[in-house]
C-alpha positions as a printed NumPy array, in Angstrom:
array([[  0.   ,   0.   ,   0.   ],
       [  1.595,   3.424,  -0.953],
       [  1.757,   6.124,   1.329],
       [ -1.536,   8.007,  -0.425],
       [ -3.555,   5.299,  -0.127],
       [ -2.598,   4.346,   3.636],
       [ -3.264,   8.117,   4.756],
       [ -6.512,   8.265,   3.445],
       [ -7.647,   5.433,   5.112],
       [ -6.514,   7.243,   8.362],
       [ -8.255,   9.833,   7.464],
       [-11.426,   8.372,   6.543],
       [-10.977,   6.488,   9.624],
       [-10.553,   9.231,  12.107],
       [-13.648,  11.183,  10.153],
       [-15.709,   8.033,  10.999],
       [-14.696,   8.18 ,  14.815],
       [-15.076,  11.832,  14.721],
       [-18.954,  11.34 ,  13.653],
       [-19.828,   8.683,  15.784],
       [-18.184,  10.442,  18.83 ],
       [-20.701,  13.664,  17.608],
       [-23.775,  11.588,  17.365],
       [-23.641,  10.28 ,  20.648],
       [-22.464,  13.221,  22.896],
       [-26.004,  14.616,  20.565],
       [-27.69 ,  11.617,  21.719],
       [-26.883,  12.196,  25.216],
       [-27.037,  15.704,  25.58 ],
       [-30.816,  15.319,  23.577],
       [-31.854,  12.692,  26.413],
       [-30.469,  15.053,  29.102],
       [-32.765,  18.27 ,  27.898],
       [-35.98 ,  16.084,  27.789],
       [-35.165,  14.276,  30.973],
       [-34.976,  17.572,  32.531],
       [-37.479,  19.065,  30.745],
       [-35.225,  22.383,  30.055],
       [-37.362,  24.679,  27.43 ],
       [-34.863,  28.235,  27.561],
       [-30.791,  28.674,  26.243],
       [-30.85 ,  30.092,  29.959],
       [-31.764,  26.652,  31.769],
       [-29.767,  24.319,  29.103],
       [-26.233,  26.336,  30.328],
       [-27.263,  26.179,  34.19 ],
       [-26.387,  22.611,  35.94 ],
       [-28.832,  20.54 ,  37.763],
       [-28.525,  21.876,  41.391],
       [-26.965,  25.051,  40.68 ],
       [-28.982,  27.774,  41.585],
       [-26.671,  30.574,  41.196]])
């Protein structure tokens, strides 16, 4: 395999990883909003339990 070939593949690779790890952190932080039922920018920035 020449040197082209082999750094696309790493590329394509660490694209592929890079999406997956984006869906999921989505996935999660989609769950989180509805769990807590957060409707404003305001709420989704401010922790659970911090009422500063």
């Amino acid at each position: 395999m020449d040197a082209d070939t082999l750094l696309g593949c790493i590329i394509v690779a660490a694209a592929l990883g890079l999406l997956t790890f984006l869906v999921l952190w989505s996935r999660r932080s989609i769950r989180r909003i509805a769990r807590n039922g957060l409707g404003s920018v305001r709420e989704l920035h401010r922790e659970p339990g911090d009422e500063s």
